[in-house]
C-alpha positions as CSV (number, residue, x, y, z in Angstrom):
1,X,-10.7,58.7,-46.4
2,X,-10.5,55.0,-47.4
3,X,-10.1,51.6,-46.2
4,X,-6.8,51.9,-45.2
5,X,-6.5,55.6,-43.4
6,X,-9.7,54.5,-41.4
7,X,-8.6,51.4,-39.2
8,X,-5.5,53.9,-38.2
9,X,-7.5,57.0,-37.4
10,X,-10.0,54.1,-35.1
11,X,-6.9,53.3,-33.1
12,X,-6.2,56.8,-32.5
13,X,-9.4,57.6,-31.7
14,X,-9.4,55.2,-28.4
15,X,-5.5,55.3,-27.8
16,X,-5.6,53.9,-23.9
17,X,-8.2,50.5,-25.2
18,X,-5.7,50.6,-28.1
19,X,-2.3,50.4,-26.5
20,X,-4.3,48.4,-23.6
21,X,-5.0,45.4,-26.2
22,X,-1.3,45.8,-27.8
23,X,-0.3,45.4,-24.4
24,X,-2.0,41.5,-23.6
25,X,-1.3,40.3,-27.0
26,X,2.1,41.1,-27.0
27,X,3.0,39.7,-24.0
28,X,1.4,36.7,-25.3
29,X,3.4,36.5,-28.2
30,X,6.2,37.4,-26.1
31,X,5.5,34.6,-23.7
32,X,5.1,32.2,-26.8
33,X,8.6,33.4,-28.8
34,X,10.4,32.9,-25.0
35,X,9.1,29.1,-24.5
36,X,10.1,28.8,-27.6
37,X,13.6,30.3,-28.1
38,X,13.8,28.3,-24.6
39,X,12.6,24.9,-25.4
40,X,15.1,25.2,-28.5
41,X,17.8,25.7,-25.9
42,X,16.8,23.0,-22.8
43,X,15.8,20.5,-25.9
44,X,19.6,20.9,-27.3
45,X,21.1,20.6,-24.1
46,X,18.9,18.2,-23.0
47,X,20.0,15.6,-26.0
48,X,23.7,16.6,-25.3
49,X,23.7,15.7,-21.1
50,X,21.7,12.2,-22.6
51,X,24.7,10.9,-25.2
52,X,26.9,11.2,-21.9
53,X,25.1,8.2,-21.1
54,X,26.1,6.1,-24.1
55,X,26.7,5.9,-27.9
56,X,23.9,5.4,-30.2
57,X,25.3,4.1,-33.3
58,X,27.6,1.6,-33.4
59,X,30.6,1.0,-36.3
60,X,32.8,-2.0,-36.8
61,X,33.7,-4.6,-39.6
62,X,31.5,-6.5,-41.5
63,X,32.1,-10.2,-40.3
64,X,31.3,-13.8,-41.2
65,X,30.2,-16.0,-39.0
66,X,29.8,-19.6,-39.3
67,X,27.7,-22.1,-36.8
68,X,30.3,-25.2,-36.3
69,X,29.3,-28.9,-35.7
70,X,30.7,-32.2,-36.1
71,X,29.3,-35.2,-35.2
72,X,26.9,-34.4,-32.2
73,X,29.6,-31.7,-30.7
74,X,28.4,-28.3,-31.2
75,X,31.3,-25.8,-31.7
76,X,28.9,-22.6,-32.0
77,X,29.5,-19.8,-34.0
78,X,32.8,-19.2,-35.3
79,X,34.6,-16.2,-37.4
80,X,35.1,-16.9,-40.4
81,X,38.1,-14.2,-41.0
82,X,38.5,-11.4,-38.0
83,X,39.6,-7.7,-39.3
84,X,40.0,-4.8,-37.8
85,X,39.1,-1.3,-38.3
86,X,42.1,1.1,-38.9
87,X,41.4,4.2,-36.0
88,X,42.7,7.0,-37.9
89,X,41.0,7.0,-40.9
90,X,38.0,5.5,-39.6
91,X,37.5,8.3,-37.1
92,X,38.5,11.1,-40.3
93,X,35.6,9.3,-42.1
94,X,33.1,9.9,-39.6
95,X,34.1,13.0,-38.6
96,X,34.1,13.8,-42.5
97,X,30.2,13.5,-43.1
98,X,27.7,16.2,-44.0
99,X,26.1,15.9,-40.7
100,X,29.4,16.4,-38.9
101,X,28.0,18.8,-36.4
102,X,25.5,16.1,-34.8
103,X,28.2,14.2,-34.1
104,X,28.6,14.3,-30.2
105,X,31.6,12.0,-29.7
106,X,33.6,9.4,-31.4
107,X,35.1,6.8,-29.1
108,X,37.1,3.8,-30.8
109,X,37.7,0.4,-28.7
110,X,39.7,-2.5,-29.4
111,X,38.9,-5.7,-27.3
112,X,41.3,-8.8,-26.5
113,X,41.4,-11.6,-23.9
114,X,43.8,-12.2,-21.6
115,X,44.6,-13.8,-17.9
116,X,45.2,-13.0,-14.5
117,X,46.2,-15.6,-13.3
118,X,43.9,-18.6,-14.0
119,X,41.0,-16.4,-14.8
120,X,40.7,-15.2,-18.3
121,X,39.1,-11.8,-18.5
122,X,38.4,-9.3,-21.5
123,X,40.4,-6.6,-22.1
124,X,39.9,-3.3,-23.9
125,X,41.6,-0.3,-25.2
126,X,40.0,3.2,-25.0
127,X,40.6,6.3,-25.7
128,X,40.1,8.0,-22.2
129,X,38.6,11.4,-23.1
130,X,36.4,9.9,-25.4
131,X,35.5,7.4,-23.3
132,X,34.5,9.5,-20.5
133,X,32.7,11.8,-22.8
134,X,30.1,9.6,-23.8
135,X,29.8,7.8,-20.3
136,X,30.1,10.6,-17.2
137,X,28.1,8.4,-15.4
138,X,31.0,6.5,-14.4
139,X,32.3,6.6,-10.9
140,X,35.3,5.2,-9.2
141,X,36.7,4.0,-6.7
142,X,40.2,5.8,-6.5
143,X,40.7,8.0,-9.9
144,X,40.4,6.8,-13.4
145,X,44.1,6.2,-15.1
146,X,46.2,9.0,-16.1
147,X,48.7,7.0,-18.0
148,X,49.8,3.9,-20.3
149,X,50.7,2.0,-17.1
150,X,47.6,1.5,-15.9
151,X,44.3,0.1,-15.9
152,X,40.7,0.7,-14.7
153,X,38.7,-2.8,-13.4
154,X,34.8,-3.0,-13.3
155,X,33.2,-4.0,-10.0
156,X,32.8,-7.8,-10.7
157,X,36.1,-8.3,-12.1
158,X,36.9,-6.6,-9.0
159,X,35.4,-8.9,-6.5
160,X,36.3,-12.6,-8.3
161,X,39.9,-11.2,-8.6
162,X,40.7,-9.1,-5.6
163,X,41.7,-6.3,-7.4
164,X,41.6,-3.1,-5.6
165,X,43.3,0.2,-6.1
166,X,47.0,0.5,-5.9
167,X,47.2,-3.7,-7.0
168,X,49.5,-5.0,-9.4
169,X,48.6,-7.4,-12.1
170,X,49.6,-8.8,-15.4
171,X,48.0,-8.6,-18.7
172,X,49.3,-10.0,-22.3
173,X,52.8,-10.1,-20.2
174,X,53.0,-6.6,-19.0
175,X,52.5,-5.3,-15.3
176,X,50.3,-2.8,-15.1
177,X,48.9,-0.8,-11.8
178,X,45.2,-0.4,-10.8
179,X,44.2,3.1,-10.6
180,X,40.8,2.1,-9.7
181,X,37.5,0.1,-9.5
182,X,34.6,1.3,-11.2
183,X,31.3,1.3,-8.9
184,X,28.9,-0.9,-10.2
185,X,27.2,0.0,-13.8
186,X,24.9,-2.8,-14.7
187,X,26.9,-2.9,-18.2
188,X,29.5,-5.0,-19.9
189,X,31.8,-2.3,-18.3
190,X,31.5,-4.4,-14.6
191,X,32.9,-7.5,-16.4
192,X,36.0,-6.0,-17.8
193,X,39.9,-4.4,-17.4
194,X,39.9,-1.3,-19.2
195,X,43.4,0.2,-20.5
196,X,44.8,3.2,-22.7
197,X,44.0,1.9,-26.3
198,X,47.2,2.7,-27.7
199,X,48.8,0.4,-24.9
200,X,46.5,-2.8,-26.0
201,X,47.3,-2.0,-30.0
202,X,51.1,-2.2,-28.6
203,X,50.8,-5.6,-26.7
204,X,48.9,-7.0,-29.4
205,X,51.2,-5.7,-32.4
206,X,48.4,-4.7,-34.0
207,X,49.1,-0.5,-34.0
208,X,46.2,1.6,-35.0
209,X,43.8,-1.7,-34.5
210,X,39.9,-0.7,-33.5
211,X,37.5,-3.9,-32.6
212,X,34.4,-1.3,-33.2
213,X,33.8,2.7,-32.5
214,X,31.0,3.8,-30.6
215,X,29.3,7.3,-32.0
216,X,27.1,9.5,-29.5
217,X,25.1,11.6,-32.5
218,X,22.6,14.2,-31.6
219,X,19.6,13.5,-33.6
220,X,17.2,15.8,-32.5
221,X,18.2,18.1,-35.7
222,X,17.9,15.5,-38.4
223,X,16.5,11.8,-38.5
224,X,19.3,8.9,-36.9
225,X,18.6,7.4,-40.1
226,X,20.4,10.5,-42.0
227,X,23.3,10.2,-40.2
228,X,23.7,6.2,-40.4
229,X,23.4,6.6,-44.2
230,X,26.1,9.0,-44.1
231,X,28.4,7.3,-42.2
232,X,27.7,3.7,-44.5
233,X,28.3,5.9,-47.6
234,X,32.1,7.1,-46.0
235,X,33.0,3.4,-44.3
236,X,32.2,1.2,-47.0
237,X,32.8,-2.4,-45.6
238,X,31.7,-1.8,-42.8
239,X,28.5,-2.6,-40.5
240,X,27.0,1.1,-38.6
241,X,24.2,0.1,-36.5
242,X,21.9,2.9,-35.3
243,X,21.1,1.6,-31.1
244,X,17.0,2.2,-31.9
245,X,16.2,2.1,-28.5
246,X,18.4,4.2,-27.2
247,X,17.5,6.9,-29.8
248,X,14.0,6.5,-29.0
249,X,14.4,7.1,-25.6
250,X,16.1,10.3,-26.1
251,X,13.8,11.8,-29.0
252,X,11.1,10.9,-26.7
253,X,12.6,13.1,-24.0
254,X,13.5,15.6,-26.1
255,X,10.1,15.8,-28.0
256,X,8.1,15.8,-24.4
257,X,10.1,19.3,-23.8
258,X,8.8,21.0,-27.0
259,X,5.0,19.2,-27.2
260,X,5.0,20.9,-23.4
261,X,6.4,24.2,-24.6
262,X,3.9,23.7,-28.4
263,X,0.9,23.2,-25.2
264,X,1.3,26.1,-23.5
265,X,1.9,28.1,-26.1
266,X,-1.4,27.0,-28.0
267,X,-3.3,28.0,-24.3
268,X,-1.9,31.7,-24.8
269,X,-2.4,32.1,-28.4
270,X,-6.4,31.0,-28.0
271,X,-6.7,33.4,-24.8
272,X,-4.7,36.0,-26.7
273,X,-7.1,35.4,-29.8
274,X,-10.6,35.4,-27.4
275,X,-9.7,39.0,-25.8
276,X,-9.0,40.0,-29.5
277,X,-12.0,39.0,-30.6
278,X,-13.7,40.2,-27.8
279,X,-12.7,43.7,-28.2
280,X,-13.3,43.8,-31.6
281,X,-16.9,42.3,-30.8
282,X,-17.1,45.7,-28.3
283,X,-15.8,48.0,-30.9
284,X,-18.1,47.0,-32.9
285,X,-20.7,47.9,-30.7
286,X,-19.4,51.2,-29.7
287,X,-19.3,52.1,-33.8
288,X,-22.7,51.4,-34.8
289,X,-23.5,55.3,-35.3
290,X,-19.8,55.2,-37.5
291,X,-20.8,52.1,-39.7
292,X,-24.4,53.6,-40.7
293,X,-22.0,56.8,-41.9
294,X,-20.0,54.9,-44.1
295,X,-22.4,52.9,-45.2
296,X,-24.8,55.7,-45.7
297,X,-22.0,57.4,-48.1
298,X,-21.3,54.1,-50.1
299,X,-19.3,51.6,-48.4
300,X,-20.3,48.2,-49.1
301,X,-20.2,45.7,-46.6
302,X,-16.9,43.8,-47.8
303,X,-15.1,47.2,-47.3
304,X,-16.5,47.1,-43.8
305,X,-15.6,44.2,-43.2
306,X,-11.8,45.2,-44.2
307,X,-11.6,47.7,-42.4
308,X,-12.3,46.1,-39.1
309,X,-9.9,43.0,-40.1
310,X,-7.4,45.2,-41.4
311,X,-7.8,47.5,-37.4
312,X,-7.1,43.8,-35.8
313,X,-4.3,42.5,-38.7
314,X,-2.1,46.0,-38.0
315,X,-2.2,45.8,-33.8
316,X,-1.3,41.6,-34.8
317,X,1.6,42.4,-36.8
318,X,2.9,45.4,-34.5
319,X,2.3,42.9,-31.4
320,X,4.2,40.3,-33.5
321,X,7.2,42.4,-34.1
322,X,7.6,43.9,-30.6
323,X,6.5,40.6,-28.9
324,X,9.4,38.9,-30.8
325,X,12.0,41.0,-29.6
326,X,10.6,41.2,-25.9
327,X,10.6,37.2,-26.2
328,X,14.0,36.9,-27.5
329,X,15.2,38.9,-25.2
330,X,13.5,37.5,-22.0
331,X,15.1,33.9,-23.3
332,X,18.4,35.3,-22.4
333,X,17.1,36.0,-18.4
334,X,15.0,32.7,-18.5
335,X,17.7,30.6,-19.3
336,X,19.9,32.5,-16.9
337,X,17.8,32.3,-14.0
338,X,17.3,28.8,-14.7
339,X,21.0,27.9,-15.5
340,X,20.1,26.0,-18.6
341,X,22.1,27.8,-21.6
342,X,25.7,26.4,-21.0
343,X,27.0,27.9,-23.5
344,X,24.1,27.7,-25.9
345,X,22.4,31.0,-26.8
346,X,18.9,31.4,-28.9
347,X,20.0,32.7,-32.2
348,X,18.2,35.8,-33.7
349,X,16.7,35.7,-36.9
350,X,15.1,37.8,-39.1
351,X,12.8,35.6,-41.1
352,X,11.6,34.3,-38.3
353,X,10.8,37.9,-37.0
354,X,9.0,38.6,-40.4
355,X,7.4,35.3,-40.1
356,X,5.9,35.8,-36.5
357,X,4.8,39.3,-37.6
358,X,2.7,37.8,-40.2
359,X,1.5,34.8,-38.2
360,X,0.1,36.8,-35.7
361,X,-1.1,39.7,-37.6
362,X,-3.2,36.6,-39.6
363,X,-4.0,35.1,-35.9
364,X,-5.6,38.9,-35.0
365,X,-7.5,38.8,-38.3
366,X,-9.1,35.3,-37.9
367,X,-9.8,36.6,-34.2
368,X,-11.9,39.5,-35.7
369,X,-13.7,38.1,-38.3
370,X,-16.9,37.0,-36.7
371,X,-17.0,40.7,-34.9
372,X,-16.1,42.2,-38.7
373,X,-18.8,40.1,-40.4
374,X,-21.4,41.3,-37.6
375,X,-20.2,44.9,-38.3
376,X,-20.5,44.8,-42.0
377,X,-24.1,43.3,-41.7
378,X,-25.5,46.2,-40.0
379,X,-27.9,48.2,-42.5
380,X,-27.5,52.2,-42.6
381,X,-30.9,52.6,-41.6
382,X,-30.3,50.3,-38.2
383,X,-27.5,52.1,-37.5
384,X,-28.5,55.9,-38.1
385,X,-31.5,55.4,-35.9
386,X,-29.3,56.2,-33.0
387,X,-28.6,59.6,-34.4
């Protein structure tokens, strides 16, 4: 008999309070590994449904501008030399950096200016699954072009022109055909003519031209400011501008999932903690006659004290291990029932079962170590008076 047969042969002693504590904390822990493996999931896919609502860096060339003025006339500011940004390479580059996999989308643009007419409007080139990608918001009226011969308008350039679906117009001395009007997006997008990319490099002679490439990155993994590094290290020459605000907004939506999942999780793990410490407390009680034994046949205190904390460490760690494996697999049903995995599945590990095991097997004893320090102060003589 010794310090570490005893806390086993206490459980078997009392095996329905026994497997009835197992029970409530392992469902806690099971409740906490499930928000978890599910907040993981939601967070992910979360961040991914918000870069379909714009890019959040932004690359193009490094340019010099110069503010012009001559005797009283202000010119305004002026480029000094306009380059472009070659679309092949460029989009290798970024889709070459270590944090490759945070990298959403990659949509390149190249913008011109042209007229319909008498009215001079700005043009750009896109690539259209890109494009779309990054902006499903978009809505049209009529369908969005399928090929080189024609063009998408945004709502105002729609109304001061009269273009419509199904119009003809002419742009950099081509005809192309209106597929459709985009409803209105409070962007830039309403005050443009938007056209296959390769089509605008072609009427411009300028063939693999980009103006600037948008980049939806998912930063909930790794700071924005990682990825920016990364991206100036592989473009040198180049200006890669991380859209602060828009980042902001989604971290902030993705953190509010997790600090709600952390919160409720915290609220189990105390009232998982309380009833642990509150049966230990009892035990305690109920082994009065039991501590005055050991005691009376030379256990010291700090060995009684183990042996309660090591009774509450082993029912932790056994909680931890099936409670993990209950909560990984209730993730799966949760995120079914709720329609949020998409594709995206929690991913098993075993350090992180390990990990929980200890965590909550050191939870348990912290629990019991006010109901262990009361046990291990009662004297023999206190104790044996009940006999």
């Amino acid at each position: 008999m010794n310090i570490l047969t005893i806390p086993a042969r206490n459980i078997r002693r009392k095996p329905a309070k026994t497997l009835l504590l197992l029970l409530v904390f392992t469902l806690g822990v099971m409740s906490i590994v499930t928000l978890y493996q599910v907040s993981l999931v939601v967070g992910h896919n979360f961040e991914k449904k918000l870069t379909a609502f714009g890019a959040n860096i932004v690359i193009s060339p490094v340019r010099e501008t110069l503010n012009i003025g001559y005797g009283g006339f202000q010119m305004g500011e002026m480029l000094v030399d306009f380059t472009y940004l070659p679309e092949e390479e460029t989009v290798a580059a970024i889709r070459a950096i270590g944090l490759k996999d945070r990298i959403s989308a990659v949509a390149p643009k190249l913008v011109t200016m042209a007229r319909v007419g008498a009215e001079a409007v700005a043009v750009v080139g896109v690539r259209w699954p890109e494009e779309r990608g990054i902006k499903s918001y978009w809505a049209a009226v009529g369908r969005f072009p399928e090929h080189e011969g024609e063009v998408l308008v945004g709502s105002k350039v729609s109304a001061r022109m009269g273009l419509a679906e199904g119009s003809k117009t002419t742009l950099l001395g081509r005809e192309f055909t209106v597929s459709g009007t985009l409803y209105e997006t409070g962007s830039d997008d309403d005050t443009v003519i938007l056209m296959d990319l390769t089509a605008l490099q072609q009427l411009m002679d300028k063939p693999g031209a980009t103006s600037f490439i948008e980049v939806a990155a998912l930063c909930a993994g790794c700071p924005i400011e990682d990825i920016v590094a990364q991206l100036r290290g592989q473009l040198p020459g180049t200006e890669v501008k991380a859209l602060q605000h828009i980042v902001n907004q989604r971290m902030a939506s993705v953190h509010f999932i997790r600090n709600l999942a952390l919160a409720v999780s915290l609220v189990i793990l105390v009232t998982a903690g309380a009833m642990v410490g509150l049966s230990m407390l009892s035990a305690v009680n109920e082994r009065k006659k039991d501590i005055g034994i050991l005691r009376s046949l030379g256990f010291g205190k700090g060995q009684v004290f183990a042996i309660f904390c090591l009774e509450a460490g082993f029912i932790g760690m056994l909680a931890g291990l099936i409670g993990y494996l209950a909560g990984f697999a209730a993730s799966f049903k949760v995120l079914e029932l709720l329609a949020l995995g998409e594709g995206i599945t929690p991913s098993f590990s075993f350090v992180q079962l390990l990990a929980v095991s200890l965590f909550f097997g050191l939870v348990t004893v912290a629990a019991a170590l006010y109901p262990s320090w009361k046990g291990a102060g009662i004297e023999p003589s206190a104790a044996l008076v009940a006999l």
